[in-house]
Each structure stands twice: as structure tokens, then as C-alpha cells.
C-alpha positions as CSV (number, residue, x, y, z in Angstrom):
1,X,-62.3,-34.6,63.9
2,X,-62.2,-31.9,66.8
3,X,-62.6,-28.6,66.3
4,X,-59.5,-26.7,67.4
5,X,-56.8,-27.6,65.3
6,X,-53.0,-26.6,66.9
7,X,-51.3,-25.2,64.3
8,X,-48.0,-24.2,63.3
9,X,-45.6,-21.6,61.2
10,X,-41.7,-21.1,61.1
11,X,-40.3,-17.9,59.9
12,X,-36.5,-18.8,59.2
13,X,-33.4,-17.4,58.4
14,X,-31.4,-18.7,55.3
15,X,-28.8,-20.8,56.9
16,X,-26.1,-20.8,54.0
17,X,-26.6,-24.3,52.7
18,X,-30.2,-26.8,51.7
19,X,-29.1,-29.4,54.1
20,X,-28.8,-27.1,57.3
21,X,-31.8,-25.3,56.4
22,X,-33.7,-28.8,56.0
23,X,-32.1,-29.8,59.3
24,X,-33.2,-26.6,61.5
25,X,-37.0,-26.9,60.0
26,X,-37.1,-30.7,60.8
27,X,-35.8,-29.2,64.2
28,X,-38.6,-26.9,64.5
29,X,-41.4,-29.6,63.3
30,X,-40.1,-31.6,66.1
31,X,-40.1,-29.1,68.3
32,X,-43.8,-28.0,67.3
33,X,-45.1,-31.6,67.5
34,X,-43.8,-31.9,70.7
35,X,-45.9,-28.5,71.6
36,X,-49.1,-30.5,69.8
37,X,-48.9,-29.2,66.8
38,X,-51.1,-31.2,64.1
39,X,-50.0,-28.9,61.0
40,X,-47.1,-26.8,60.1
41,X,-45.9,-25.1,57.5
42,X,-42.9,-23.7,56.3
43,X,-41.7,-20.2,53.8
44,X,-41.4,-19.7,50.3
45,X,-38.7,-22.2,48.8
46,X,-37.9,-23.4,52.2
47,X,-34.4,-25.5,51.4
48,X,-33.0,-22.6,49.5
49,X,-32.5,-18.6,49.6
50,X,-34.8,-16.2,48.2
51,X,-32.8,-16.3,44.7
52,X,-35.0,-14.2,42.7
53,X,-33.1,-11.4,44.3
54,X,-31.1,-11.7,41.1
55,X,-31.9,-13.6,37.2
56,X,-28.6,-16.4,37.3
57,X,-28.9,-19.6,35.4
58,X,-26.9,-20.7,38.6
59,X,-29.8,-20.4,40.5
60,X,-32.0,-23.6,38.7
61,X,-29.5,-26.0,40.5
62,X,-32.5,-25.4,43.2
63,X,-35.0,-27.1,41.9
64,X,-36.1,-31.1,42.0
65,X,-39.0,-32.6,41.2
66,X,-42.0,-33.2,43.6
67,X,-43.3,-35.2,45.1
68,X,-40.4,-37.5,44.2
69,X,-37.1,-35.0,44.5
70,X,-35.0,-35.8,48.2
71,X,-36.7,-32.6,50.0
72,X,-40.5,-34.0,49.5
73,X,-39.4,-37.4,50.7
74,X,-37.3,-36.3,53.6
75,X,-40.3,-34.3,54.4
76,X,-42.5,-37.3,54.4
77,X,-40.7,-39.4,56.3
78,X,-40.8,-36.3,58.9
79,X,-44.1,-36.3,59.0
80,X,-45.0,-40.0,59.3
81,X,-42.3,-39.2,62.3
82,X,-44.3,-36.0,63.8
83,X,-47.7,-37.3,62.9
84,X,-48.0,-34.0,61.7
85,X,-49.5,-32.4,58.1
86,X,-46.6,-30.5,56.4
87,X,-46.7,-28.1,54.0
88,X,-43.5,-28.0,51.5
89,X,-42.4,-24.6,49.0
90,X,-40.1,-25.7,46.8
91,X,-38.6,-24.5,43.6
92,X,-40.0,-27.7,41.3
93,X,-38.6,-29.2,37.9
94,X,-41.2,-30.8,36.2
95,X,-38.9,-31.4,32.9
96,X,-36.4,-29.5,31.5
97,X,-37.4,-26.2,30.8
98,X,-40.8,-26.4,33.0
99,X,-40.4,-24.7,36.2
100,X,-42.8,-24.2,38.8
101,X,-43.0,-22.3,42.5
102,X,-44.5,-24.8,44.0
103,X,-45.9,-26.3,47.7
104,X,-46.3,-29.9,48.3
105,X,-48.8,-31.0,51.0
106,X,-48.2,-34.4,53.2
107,X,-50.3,-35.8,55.3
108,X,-49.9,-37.1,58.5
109,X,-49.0,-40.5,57.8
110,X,-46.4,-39.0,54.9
111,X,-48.5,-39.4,52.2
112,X,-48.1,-36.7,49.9
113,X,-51.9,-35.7,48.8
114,X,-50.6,-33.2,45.7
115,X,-49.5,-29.8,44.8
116,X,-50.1,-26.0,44.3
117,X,-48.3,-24.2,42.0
118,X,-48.0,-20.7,42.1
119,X,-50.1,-18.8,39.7
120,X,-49.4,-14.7,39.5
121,X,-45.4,-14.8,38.9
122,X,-44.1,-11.0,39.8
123,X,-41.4,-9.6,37.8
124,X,-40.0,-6.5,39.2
125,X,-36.7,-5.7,41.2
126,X,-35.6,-7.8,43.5
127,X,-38.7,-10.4,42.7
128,X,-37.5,-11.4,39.5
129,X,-39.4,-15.1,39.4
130,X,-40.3,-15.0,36.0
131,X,-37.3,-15.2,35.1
132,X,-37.4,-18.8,37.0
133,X,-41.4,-19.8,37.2
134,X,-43.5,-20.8,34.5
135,X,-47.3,-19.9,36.0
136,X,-49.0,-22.1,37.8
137,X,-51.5,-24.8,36.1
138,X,-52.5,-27.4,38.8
139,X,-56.0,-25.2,39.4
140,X,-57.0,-24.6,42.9
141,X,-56.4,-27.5,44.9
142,X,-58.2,-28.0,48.7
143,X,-56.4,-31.5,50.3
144,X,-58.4,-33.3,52.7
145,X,-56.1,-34.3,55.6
146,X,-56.0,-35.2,59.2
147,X,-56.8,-32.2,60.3
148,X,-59.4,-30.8,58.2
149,X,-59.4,-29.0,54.5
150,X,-55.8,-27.1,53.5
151,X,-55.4,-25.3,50.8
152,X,-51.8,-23.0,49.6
153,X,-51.6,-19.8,48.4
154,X,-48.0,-18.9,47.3
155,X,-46.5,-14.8,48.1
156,X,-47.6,-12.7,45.3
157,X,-51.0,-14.7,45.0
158,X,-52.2,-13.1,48.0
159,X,-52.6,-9.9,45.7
160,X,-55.4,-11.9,43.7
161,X,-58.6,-11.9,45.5
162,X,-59.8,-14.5,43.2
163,X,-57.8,-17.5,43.9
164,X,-58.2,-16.5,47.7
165,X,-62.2,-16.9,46.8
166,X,-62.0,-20.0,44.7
167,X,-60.0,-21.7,47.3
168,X,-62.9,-21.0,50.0
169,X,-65.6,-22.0,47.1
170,X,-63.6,-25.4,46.8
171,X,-64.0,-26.0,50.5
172,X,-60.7,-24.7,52.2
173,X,-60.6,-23.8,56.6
174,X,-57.0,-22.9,56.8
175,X,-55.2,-21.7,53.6
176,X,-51.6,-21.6,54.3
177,X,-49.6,-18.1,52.4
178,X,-46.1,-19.2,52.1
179,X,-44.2,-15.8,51.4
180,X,-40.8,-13.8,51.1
181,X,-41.7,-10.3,51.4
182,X,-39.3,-7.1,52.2
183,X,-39.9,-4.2,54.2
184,X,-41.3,-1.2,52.3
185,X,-44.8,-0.6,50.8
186,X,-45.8,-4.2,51.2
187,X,-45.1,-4.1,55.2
188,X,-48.8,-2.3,55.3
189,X,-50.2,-4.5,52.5
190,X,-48.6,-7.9,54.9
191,X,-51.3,-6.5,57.7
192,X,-53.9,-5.7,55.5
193,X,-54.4,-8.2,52.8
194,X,-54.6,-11.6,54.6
195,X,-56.7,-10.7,57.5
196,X,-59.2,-9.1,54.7
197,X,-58.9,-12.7,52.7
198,X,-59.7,-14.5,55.6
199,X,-62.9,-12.1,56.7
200,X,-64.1,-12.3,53.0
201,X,-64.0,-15.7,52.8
202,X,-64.1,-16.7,55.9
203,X,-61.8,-19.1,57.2
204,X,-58.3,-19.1,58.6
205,X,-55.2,-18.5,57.0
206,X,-51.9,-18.8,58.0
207,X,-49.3,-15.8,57.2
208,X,-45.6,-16.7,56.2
209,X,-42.6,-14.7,55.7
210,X,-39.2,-15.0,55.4
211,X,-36.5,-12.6,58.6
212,X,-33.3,-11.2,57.7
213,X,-30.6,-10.3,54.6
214,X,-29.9,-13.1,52.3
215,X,-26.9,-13.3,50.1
216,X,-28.3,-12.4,46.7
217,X,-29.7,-9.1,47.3
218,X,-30.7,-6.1,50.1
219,X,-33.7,-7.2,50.5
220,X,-35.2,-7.5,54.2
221,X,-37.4,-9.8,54.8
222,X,-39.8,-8.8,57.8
223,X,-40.8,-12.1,59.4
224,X,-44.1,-10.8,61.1
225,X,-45.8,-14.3,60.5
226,X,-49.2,-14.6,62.0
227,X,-52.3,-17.0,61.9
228,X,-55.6,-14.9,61.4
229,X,-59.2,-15.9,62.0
230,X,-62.1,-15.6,60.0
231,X,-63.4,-12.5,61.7
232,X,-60.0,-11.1,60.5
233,X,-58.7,-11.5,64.3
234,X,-54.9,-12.4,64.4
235,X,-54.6,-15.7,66.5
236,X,-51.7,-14.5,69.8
237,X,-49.3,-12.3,68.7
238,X,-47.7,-11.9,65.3
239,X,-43.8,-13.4,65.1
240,X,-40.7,-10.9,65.6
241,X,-39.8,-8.4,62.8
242,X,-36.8,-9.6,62.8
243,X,-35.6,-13.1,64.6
244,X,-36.7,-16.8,63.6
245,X,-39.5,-17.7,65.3
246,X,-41.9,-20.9,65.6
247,X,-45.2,-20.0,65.7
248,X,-48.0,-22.8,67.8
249,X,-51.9,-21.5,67.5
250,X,-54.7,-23.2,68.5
251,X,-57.7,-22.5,65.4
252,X,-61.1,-23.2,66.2
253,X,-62.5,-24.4,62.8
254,X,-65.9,-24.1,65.2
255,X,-65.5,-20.4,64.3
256,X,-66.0,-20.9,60.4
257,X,-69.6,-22.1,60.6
258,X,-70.3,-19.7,63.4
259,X,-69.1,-16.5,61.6
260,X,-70.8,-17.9,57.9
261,X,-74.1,-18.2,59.2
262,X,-74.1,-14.7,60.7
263,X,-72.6,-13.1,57.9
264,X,-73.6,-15.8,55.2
265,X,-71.6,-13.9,52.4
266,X,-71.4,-17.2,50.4
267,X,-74.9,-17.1,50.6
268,X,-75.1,-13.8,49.3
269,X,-72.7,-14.2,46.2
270,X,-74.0,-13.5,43.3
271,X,-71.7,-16.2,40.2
272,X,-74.5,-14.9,37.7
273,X,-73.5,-11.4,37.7
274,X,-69.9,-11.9,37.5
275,X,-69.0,-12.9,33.9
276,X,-67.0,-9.6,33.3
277,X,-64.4,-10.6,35.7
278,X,-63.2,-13.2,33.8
279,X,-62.7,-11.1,30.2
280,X,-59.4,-10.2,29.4
């Protein structure tokens, strides 16, 4: 497996309906593959609108089940098309009444390797998810595909230094942070929190957020989507503030070994002092 992986992002606008919004991001995977792009990954709830604007019962008509609902499988056969990992946010139904925010991952031959479900559910204006999502209880998932070791990290998660950790302890090089974030106090967090994730445990990740006004509320959603590096070094320029944008960067997963021998912090953990971060 070679060292620098091409990877890719798309920061989308919400078209109006799931069928053009599948269609334009099957547009951008094609047009990232044909860059040489061996991953991608797409926003928060991809297919739909960022409905947690507002609490509606209307709003469940979103979710399907993965990996067997028509997004996943369109998805795959995308990727056995692209030769391309994907990762998938959708709003999941696992049975009635049991909800999840959720991320498939495919590989590149359209197998779908598993899930991540979203663990820290927010539940303040304008991010009402609780109102839709049951917690997340699939654990901490790393998937071993074409490319290397991916791992998910859902919007709000990236809050929670902990998950950010475990997913490095299980093995992860490029965690992608699916997100739909608004402008305001988290515009300085967006800069700050995933380059810190990726110095503190040291591998890439891959920044997603949604661009524009949607239909169900004011918020603005920043775009701004970026890969950073394990030093904490964002990969070319971040994505427009406020346009779509594909996003192509070539990650040297060289760089992860390099930059944990000289500042070995896994080394230097120390599990046996920790127990009091896991009371309630």
C-alpha cells in the first residue's frame, strides 16, 4: 500500500430534493476519481437537509436503513464504479423508534465494511438532534480498506476528545469529521479543534462542513472544509466560506510514523492514571 493516499471532501449545498443531491455527489466522486482520488467523503446526512433546524415528525421520512436502505447501495455500486472508498452520513432507521446519525463506510470494491454512529447528540437551538437521534452504540469502529485504516467522527463528536483518542488507540490514519456547523462561536472552534485532534493523536483527519442557508432554519453553514496533518498542518488551502467545493489532497500516511516516533505521545500515555475520566 503506498504511502500518499489522494484524498477527497465535498462541501455541498442542499439541492432541494435526495435524488439531486445523490446525483451532484455521485458527480463529484466521479469527478474526484478522475483527479485520483482513492477516498472521499461526503457531509453530515448527505441526501437530505440539515433538518434539525427545527423538531417535525415530518422530518423522520429521511431516514432508511443501512447498509441495506437505496442510498448505501447506490453508494456502493458508485464505488465499485470509482474504485474509490466512500464514506456515507445518513439519517438511519434501525426499527421503529431507533434512530441513529450514522456514516456508512464502503470499500473500494462496494463492499460496505460497517458503521459509526454518532455518539454526543447536541440539543440546543437550531441543533435540535435529540429530538431525532438515539446516541450512538456501535463503539469506535477503525475499517481496514484499500487505502489504509478510516475511522468517522460525526459533527458534535469532535467536542469529545475521547472518542478522537480511542479512535487513534484502535488504529485509525485518517478519521473523517462529517459536520454541519453555522457561523458564530464555533467558526473559531472549526480551526481550532480538528487540527489539535490530529496533533494529539497524530494522524490525519479530514474536516467537513456543510455552505449556504437551507430551508428549515437561518442557519449558515460555513463550508471551510479542510484536510489536516498530524503536525496540525492543514493539507493546500481550506474550501470557500461560502461556494461548493471538491476538495483533492494528497496525505502522506509516511508522516504518522515520522511525527509518533519524535513526539511518541502514545508512548507516553499513561491508561493507569486515568480511571477518573471515566466516573460519572
Amino acid at each position: 500500500m503506498a504511502d500518499v493516499v489522494r484524498a477527497a471532501l465535498v462541501q455541498a449545498t442542499w439541492t432541494g430534493d435526495t435524488e439531486s443531491m445523490i446525483a451532484k455527489h455521485e458527480e463529484h466522486a466521479r469527478a474526484a476519481a478522475a483527479q485520483g482520488a482513492q477516498v472521499i467523503g461526503f457531509q453530515e446526512v448527505f441526501n437530505a437537509p440539515y433538518f434539525c433546524q427545527v423538531q417535525e415528525p415530518e422530518h423522520y421520512r429521511w431516514a432508511e436503513p443501512v447498509p441495506d436502505g437505496p442510498t448505501v447501495r447506490r453508494m456502493q455500486a458508485l464505488a465499485r464504479e470509482t474504485r474509490m472508498v466512500i464514506v456515507v452520513p445518513v439519517f438511519e432507521v434501525e426499527q421503529s423508534g431507533f434512530y441513529y446519525n450514522t456514516a456508512a463506510v464502503i470499500d473500494a470494491d462496494g463492499t460496505v465494511l460497517g458503521k459509526y454512529r454518532k455518539h454526543h447528540i447536541p440539543q440546543v437551538k437550531g441543533f435540535w438532534e435529540k429530538y431525532y437521534f438515539r446516541p450512538g452504540n456501535v463503539g469506535w469502529p477503525v475499517f481496514d480498506t484499500a487505502v489504509g485504516r478510516i475511522g468517522v467522527y460525526i459533527c458534535y463528536d469532535r467536542h469529545f476528545p475521547e472518542g478522537w483518542r480511542q479512535l487513534g488507540l484502535n488504529g485509525a490514519q485518517l478519521v473523517y469529521n462529517p459536520s454541519a456547523t453555522s457561523r458564530g462561536l464555533s467558526g473559531y472552534l472549526w480551526r481550532l479543534e480538528q487540527p489539535a485532534a490530529a496533533v494529539a493523536n497524530e494522524y490525519f483527519v479530514a474536516a467537513i462542513n456543510r455552505v449556504g442557508v437551507e430551508e428549515y432554519g437561518d442557519n449558515e453553514f460555513y463550508g471551510s472544509s479542510y484536510f489536516v496533518d498530524p503536525r496540525g498542518q492543514v493539507v493546500g488551502d481550506p474550501a470557500s466560506e461560502s461556494k461548493e467545493e471538491l476538495v483533492v489532497r494528497d496525505l502522506d500516511f509516511g508522516l504518522i510514523d515520522e511525527v509518533r516516533q519524535q513526539w511518541a505521545f502514545y508512548r507516553d500515555r499513561r491508561p493507569d492514571a486515568y480511571e477518573g475520566l471515566v466516573q460519572p
